[in-house]
C-alpha positions in Angstrom: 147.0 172.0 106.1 144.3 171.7 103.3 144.4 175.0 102.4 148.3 174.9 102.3 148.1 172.0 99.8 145.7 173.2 97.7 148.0 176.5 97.1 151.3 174.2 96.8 149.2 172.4 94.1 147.8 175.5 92.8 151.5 176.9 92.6 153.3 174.1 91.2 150.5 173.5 87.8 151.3 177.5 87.8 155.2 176.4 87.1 154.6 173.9 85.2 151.9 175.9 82.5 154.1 178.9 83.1 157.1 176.3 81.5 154.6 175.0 79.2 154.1 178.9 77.9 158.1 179.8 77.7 158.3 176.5 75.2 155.5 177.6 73.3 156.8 180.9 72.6 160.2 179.7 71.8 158.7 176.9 69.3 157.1 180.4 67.5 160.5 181.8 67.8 161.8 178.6 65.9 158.8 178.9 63.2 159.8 182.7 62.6 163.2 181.8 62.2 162.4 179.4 59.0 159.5 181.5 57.7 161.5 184.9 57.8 165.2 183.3 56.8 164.1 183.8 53.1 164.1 187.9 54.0 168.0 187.8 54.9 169.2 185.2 52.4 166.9 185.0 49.0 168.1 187.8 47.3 172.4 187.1 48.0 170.9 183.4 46.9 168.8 184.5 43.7 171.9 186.1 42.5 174.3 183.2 43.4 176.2 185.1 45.5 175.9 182.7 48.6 175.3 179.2 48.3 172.3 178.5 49.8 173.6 176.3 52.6 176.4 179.0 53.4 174.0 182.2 53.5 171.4 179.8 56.2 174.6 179.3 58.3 175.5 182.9 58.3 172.1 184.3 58.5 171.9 182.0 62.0 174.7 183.6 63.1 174.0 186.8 62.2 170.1 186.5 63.7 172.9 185.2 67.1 173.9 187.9 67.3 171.6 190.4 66.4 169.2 189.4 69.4 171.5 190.1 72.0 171.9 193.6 71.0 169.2 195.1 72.6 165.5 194.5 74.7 163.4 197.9 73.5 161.6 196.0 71.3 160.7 193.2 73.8 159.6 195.9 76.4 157.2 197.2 73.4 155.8 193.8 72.9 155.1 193.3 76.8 153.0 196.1 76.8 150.5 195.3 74.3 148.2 193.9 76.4 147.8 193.8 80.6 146.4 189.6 80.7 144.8 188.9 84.1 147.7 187.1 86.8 148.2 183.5 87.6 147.0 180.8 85.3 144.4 182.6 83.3 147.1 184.9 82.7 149.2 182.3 81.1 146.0 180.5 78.7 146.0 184.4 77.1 149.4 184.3 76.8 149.7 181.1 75.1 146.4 181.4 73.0 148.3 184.5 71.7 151.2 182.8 70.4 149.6 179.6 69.0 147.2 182.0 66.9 151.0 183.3 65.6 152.1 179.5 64.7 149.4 178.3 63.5 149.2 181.6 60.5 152.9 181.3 60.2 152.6 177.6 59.0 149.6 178.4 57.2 151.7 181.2 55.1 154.7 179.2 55.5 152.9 176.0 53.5 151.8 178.6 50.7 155.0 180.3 50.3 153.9 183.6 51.6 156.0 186.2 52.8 153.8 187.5 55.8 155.0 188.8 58.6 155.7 186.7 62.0 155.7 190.3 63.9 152.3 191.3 62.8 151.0 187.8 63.5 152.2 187.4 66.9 150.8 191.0 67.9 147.3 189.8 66.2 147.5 186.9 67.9 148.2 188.7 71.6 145.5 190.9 70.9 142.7 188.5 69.5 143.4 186.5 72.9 143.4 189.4 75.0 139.9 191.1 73.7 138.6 187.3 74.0 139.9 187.2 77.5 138.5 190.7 78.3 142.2 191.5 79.4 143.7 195.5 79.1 144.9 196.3 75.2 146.8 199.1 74.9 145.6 200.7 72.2 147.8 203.2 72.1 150.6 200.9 71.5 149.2 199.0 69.4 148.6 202.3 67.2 151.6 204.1 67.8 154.4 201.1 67.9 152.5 198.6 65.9 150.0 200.1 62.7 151.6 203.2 61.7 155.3 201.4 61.6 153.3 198.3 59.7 152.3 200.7 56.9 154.7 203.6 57.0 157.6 201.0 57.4 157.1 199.3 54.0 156.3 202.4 51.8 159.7 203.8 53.1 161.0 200.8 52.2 159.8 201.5 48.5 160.8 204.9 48.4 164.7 204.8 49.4 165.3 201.3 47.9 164.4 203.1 44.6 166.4 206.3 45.7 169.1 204.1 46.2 169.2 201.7 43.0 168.9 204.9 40.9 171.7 206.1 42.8 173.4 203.3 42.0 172.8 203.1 38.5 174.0 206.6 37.9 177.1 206.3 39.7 178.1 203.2 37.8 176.2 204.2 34.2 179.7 204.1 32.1 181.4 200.8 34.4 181.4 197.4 33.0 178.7 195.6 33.7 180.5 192.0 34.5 183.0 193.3 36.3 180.1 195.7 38.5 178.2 192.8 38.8 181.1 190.5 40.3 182.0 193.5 43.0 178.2 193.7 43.8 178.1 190.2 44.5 180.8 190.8 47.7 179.4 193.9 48.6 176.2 191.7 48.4 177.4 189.2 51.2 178.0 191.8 53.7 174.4 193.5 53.0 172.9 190.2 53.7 174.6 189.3 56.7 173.5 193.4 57.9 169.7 192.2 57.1 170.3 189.2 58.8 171.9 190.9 61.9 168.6 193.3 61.9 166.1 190.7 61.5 167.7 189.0 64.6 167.4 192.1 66.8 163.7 192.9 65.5 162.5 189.4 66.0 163.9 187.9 68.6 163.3 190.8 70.8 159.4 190.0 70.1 159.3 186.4 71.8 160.8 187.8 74.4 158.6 190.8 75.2 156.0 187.5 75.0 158.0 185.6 77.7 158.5 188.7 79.9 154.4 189.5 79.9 154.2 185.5 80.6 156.9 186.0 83.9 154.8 188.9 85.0 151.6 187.4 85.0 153.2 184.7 87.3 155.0 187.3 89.7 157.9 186.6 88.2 159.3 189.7 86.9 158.3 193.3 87.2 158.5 193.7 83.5 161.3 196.6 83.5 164.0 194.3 82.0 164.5 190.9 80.7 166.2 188.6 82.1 169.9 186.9 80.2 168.0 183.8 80.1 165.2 184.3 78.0 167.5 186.0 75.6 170.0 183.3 75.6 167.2 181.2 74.8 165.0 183.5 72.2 168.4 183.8 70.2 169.4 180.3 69.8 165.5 179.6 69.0 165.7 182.1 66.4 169.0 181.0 64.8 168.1 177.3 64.7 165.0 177.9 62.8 167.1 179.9 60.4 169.5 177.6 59.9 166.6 174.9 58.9 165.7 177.3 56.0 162.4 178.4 54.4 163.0 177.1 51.1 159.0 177.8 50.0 159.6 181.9 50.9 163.0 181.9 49.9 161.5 181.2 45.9 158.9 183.8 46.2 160.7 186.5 47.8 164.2 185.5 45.3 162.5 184.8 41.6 159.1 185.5 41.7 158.2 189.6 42.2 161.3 190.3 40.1 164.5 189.1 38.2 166.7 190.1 40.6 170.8 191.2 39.8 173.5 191.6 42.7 173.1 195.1 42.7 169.5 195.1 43.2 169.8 192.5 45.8 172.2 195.4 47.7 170.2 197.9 47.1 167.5 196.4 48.3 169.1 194.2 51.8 170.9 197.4 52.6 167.9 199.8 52.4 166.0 197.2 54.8 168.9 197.1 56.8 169.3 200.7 57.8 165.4 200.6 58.1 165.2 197.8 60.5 167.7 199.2 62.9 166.0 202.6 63.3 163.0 201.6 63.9 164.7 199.2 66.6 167.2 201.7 68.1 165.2 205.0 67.8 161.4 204.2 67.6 161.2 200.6 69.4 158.8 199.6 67.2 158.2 195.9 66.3 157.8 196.2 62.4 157.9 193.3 59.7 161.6 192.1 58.3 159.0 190.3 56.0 157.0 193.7 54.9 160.7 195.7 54.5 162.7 193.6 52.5 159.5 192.7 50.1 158.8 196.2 49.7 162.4 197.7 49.1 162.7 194.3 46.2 160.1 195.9 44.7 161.0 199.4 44.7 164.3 198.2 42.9 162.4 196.2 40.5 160.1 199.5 39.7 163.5 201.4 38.7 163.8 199.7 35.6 159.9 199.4 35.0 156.7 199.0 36.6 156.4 196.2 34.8 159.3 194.5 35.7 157.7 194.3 39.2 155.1 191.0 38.9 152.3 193.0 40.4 150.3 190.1 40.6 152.6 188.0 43.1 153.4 191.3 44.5 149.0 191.8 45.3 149.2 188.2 46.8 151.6 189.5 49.5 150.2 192.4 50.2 146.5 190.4 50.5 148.9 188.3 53.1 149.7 191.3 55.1 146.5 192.8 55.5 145.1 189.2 56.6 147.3 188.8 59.0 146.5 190.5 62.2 143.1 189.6 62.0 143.0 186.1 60.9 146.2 185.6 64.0 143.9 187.6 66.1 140.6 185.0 65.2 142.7 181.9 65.8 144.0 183.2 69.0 140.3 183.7 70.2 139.3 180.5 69.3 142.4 178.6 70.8 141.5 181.0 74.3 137.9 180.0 74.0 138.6 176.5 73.7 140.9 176.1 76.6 139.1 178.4 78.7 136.1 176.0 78.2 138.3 173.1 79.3 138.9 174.7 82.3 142.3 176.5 81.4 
């Protein structure tokens, strides 16, 4: 009868971490949502062709419905790192995504464009070497660093393909009356970078949720279940729709003076980018990293200098910090609850 209790006891402060964990990941979910809205919305804003208030509302939408088109992603970020079962499990899990939250805010506050992606796999791997867990290193490699810097040099390279594509086809049109067309074909580009971001991003909380329902025996890890991508989507949309105003200047005015054909050139680029890397290689890159990098590679078209290399350094310094300082607070958040008796 004692030992009974002490494993209904055991079992139910499982449950109730285990629901502790799902919230934790889905409060991420909410913080990626208003950090990365700026990388659907700040170029169709920049160039006034959304209202602010009208590209959040359809950038929520459009992250709605990009996360329920697909799990590869998810199943990618499940398999990042094999935590140990039951409630030790669980304190890796959730040190992981509270090293993600607390860099995103940290960004967030200095207007940083840094990518949520790269922070939450930092932050699952800084608690998982601190726990002693299984990294797969391989994935890490292979669906996590090569896409992080092959991702945003691509980027680059066809959004300045494209914008001197553009510029050529349209060398002898009016300039006012190209400029008003760009700014509809601009609204449906955004709402496309919006629809990607929602199927790269979302899909990462929920690979975190799945590793969480297999460290409890609750899932075998092979698919994930409706509710946690109900749940991830709405997460993600919400925190979309509550805006990232601090991004949304940086990413909009401040590495260059951006025009509504620039701002397609560059959304559509990221666009097609973000859903190969979804749909062919499952690979969780940065929305943040693409969209900043194919901005720039517009700017460079007209002239090096028209890119502010300066802001453009800050970023990158950003990115490169990312996965370790997510991966340091993760450790210490694990160490500190582990000491507690977590």
């Amino acid at each position: 009868m004692v030992l009974a209790g002490a494993l209904g006891l055991r079992s139910d402060a499982q449950t109730a971490v285990l629901i502790l964990v799902v919230v934790i990941a889905l409060v991420f979910d909410y913080t990626n949502g208003f950090h990365d809205a700026a990388n659907a919305i700040a170029t169709s804003v920049s160039t006034r062709a959304l209202t602010p208030r009208a590209a959040l509302l359809m950038a929520a939408v459009m992250n709605l419905i990009g996360a329920l088109l697909g799990v590869e992603v998810a199943k990618t970020v499940s398999e990042v790192i094999t935590p140990p079962t039951g409630l030790h499990g669980l304190t890796v899990v959730a040190a992981g995504v509270l090293g993600a939250i607390t860099w995103n805010l940290i960004t967030w506050y200095f207007g940083l464009p840094s990518s949520s992606s790269h922070a939450l796999i930092g932050g699952v791997v800084g608690a998982g070497l601190a726990s002693a867990s299984s990294v797969s290193w391989s994935t890490v490699v292979e669906k996590v660093a090569i896409p992080m810097v092959i991702s945003p040099v691509a980027g680059f390279g066809l959004a300045y393909l494209v914008m001197i594509a553009i510029l050529w086809i349209f060398r002898r049109a009016n300039p006012g009356r190209i400029s008003r067309r760009f700014r509809i074909a601009q609204s449906l580009s955004a709402a496309s970078m919006a629809l990607g971001h929602g199927l790269q991003d979302a899909q990462k909380t929920m690979g975190i949720i799945v590793l969480a329902l297999v460290t409890t025996g609750h899932s075998d890890g092979q698919d994930v279940p409706l509710w946690v991508i109900i749940a991830c989507a709405g997460a993600l949309s919400l925190g979309t729709y509550a805006g990232g105003w601090r991004i949304m200047r940086t990413l909009g005015r401040k590495v260059i003076e951006l025009d509504p054909p620039k701002g397609f050139a560059a959304e559509s680029t990221a666009s097609m980018i973000l859903y190969a890397t979804a749909y062919i290689w499952h690979a969780p890159i940065s929305t943040t990293h693409t969209i900043t990098s194919c901005i720039m590679g517009v700017g460079a078209t007209k002239r090096l200098s028209a890119v502010r290399w300066g802001v453009a350094g800050n970023i990158v310094t950003a990115w490169i910090l990312t996965m370790p300082m997510a991966a340091s607070v993760a450790a210490v958040v694990y160490f500190v609850v582990h000491f507690f008796g977590g």
